[in-house]
N, C-alpha and C positions, 0 to 999 in steps of 0.2 A: 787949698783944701778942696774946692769946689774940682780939681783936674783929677786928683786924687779919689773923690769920691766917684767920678763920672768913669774913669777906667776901672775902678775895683767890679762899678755895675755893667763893662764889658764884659770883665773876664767872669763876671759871674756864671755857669752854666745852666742853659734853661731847662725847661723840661719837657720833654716832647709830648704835647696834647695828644697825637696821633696812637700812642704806642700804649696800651693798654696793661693793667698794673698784672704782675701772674700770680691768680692766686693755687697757694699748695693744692694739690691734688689727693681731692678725698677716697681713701678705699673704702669703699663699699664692702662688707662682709656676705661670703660667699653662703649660699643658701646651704642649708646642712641637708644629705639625702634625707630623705624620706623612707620607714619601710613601711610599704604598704601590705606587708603582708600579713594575713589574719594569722589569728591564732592554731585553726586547724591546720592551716599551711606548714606552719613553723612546728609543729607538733610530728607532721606527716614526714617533710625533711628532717626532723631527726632519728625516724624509726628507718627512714632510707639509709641514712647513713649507721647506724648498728646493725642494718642485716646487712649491709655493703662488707663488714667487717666478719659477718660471718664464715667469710670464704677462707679465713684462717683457719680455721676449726674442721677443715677437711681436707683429705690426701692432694697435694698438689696435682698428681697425674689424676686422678679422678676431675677436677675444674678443669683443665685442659683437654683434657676429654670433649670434655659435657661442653666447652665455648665451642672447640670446632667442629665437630660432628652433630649439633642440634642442628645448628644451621642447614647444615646438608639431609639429613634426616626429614627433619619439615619444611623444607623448598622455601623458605624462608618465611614460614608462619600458615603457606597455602598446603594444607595435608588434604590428600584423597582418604580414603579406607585404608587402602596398604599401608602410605605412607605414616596413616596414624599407629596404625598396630605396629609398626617399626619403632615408631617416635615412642610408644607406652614400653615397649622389650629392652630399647637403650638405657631408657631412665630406670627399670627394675634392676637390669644387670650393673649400671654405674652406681644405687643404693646399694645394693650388693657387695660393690667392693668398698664402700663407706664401711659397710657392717664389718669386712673382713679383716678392713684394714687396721682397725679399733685391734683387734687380737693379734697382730704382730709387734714384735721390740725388734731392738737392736743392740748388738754386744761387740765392743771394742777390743781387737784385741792386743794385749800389752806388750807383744814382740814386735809385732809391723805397723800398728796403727790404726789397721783397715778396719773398718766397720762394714758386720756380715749381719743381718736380718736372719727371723725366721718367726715361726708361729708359738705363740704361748700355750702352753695346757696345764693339766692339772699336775705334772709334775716338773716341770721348768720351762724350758724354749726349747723349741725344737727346730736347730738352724738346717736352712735351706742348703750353706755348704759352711766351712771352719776350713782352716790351715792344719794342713797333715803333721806336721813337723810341729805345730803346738795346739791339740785341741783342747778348748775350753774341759775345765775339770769340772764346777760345779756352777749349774745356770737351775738352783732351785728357785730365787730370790725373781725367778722370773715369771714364775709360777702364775697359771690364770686367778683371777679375783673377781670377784661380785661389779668392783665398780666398771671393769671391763665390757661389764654386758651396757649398763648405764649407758657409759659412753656410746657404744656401737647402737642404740638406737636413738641416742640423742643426736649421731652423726646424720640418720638417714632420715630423722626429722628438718633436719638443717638443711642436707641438700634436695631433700622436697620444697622448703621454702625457699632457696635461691630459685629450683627451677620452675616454682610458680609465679616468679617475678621478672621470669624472663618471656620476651615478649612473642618469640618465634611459639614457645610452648602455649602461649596462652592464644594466640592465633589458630593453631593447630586442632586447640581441644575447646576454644571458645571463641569461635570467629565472630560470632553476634552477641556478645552474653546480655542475658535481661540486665535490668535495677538489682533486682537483690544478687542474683550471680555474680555482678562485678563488686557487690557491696562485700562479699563473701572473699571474692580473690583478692582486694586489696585492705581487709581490714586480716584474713585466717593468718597467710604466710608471716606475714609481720609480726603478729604478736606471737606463733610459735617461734619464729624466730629468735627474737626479743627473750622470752624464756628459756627459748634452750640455749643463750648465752650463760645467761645469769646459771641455769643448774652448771655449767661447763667449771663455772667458777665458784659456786658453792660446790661439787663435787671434783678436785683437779686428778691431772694423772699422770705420772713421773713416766708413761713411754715415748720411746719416739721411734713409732713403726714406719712403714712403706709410705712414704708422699711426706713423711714431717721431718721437723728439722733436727739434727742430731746436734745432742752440744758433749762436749769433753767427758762429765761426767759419767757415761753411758761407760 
């Protein structure tokens, strides 16, 4: 008994003092961000982002326009006299074709497909050219309308307030502005902005002239 007991207590395994027990490994939960942004902040980034969306709401060749040739126009925000009386002729004549652009459609035609523009008036459209072999027969439905006018100055409200928010423009015509000046150029464009959204969609409009998008329907 006693040989028996004394080899069970060889083979028993010891435990090694030295080696330290492991214990699970705690995660720690990850700090959540923070927004530290006030209220006005968050109020200001959302009226940025509804006038950003403005740039729908006008002829695509007019914004393209108006991106590359400002820059050139205002030497990138440093205007002399010339160069400003240039920078004030580009932005008239670009509202301009905002206004213009309000009173044209587009009419599809049922033999080829092609879509040919032209100007609305009081007694239908009056296309710019037609297919000789099939000209349109009757474009009354296309006739100018009251909301027409609507449109075409809520366009050139719009794009006076994208190009008061651009910053070459506001260089140009306000390189030093006071307190209440700048309170004027970042609080005016915005909010007409912002409303002449809203009338676009209280008042909508079934054309799709020069710069808009043509769908099937037409």
């Amino acid at each position: 008994m006693a040989s028996s007991s004394s080899s069970s207590l060889i083979r028993r395994p010891q435990a090694n003092p030295t080696s330290p027990k492991t214990k699970p490994q705690e995660t720690t939960p990850k700090p959540k961000p923070t927004n530290q942004s006030t209220p006005s902040q968050t109020f200001s980034q959302q009226l940025l982002t509804s006038t950003a969306h403005l740039a729908n709401l006008l002829p695509t060749g007019t914004l393209l326009a108006f991106q590359l040739l400002i820059p050139v126009f205002t030497h990138n925000g440093t205007c002399d006299r010339v160069t400003a009386q240039l920078t004030r002729g580009l932005l008239a004549l670009l509202a301009f074709s905002c206004f213009l652009a309000s009173f044209t459609d587009s009419w599809r035609s049922p033999q080829d497909g092609q879509v040919y523009y032209g100007f609305v008036t009081a007694r239908g459209m009056w296309l710019f050219e037609y297919p000789d072999d099939y000209p349109p027969n009757d474009l009354s439905k296309y006739r100018v309308k009251f909301i027409d006018l609507i449109h075409a100055v809520l366009s050139v409200l719009v794009f006076f307030a994208i190009a008061l928010r651009d910053k070459n423009v506001i260089s140009c015509f306000y390189p030093n502005p006071g307190q209440e000046t700048q309170e004027v150029l970042d609080i005016v464009p915005l909010s007409v902005g912002v409303l002449c959204s809203l009338l676009f969609v209280v008042f909508p409009t079934k054309r799709h002239g020069i710069g808009y998008p043509v769908t099937n329907s037409n």
